[in-house]
C-alpha positions in Angstrom: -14.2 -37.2 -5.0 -16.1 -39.1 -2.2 -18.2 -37.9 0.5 -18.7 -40.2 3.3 -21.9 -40.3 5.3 -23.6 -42.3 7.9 -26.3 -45.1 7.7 -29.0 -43.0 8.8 -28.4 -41.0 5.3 -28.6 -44.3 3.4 -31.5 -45.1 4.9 -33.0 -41.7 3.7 -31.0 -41.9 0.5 -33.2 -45.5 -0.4 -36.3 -43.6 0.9 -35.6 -40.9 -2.0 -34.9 -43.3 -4.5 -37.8 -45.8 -3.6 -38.5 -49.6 -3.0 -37.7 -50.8 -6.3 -34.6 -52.0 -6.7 -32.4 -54.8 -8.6 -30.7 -57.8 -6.5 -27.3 -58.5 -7.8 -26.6 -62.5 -6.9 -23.6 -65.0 -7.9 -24.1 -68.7 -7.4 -21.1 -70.7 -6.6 -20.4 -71.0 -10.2 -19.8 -67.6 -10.5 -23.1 -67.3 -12.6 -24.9 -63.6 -12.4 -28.1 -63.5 -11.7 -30.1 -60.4 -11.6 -33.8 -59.8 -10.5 -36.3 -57.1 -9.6 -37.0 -56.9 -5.9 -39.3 -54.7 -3.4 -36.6 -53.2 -0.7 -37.3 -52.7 2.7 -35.9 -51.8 6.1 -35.7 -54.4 9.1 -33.0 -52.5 11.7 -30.2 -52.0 9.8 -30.3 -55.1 7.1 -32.4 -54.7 3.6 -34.5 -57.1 3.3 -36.4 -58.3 0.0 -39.1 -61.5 -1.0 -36.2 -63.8 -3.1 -37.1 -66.8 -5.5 -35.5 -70.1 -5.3 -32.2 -68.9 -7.4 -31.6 -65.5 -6.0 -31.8 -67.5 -2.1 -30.0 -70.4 -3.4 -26.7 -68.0 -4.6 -27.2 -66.2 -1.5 -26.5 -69.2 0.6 -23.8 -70.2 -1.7 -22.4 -66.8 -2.2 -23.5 -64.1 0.3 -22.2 -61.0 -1.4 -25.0 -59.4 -2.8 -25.3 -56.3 -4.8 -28.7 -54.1 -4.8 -29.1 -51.5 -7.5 -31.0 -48.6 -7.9 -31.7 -47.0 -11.6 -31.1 -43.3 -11.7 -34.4 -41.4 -11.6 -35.6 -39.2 -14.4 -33.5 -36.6 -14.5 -30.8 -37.4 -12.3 -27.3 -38.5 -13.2 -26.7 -41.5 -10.0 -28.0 -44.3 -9.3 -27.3 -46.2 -6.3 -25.7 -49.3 -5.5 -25.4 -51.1 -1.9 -23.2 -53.8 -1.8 -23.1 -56.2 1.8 -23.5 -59.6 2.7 -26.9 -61.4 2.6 -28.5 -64.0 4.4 -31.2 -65.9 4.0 -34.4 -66.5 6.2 -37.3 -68.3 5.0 -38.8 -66.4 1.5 -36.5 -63.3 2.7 -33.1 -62.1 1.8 -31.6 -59.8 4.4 -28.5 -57.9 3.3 -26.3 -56.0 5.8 -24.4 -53.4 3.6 -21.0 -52.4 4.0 -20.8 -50.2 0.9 -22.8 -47.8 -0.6 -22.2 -45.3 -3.4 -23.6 -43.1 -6.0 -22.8 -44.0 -9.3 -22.6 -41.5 -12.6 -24.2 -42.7 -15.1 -22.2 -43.2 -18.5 -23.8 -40.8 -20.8 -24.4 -38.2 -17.9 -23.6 -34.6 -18.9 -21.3 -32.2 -17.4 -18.5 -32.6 -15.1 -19.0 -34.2 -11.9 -17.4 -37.6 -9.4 -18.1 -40.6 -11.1 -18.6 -42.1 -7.5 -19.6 -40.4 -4.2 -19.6 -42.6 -1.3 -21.9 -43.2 1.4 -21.1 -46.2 3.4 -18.5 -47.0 4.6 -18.2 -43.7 6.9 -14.8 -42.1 7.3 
């Protein structure tokens, strides 16, 4: 099951799930890279403060992943997937795919994956 929504309700969905997230980087090599990062909005890109690896795989590799734990309680987490660009200390990320992930050990029935971007 997949429910498509707009990017006005990813915007709220990140303001419900807060500014902490994890940036999801590959370097040319191929090489994962994963880091802490504090999420903002500038128009409709993310934008987080990046170190010298996670710019350096975004200029080698702009797909970039940003990842959202579940909170306490719930059974998603969310994960935006788009292409990043770097300017100065800042990653911007455009996404062009969002979803709601079940988590593995989640009880109950439910999707394993409800989308929200890309509409339609």
């Amino acid at each position: 099951m997949s429910v498509s929504v707009s990017v006005d309700d990813l915007r709220e969905e990140v303001a419900r799930v807060g500014s902490t997230a994890f940036a999801l980087t590959a370097g040319a090599d191929g090489h994962p890279h994963v880091v802490s990062v504090a999420v903002s909005w500038d128009g409709d890109r993310l934008t987080f403060a990046a170190g010298n690896t996670t710019r350096g795989n975004v200029a080698a590799n702009p797909r970039t992943s940003l990842l959202w734990s579940a909170l306490d309680g719930e059974d998603y987490s969310l994960i935006v997937d788009g292409a990043g660009e770097v300017r100065d200390d800042i990653v911007e990320v455009a996404p062009d795919r969002a979803v709601l992930h079940r988590l593995a050990d989640a009880a109950g029935d439910g999707p394993s994956c409800v989308k929200i971007l890309p509409p339609g």
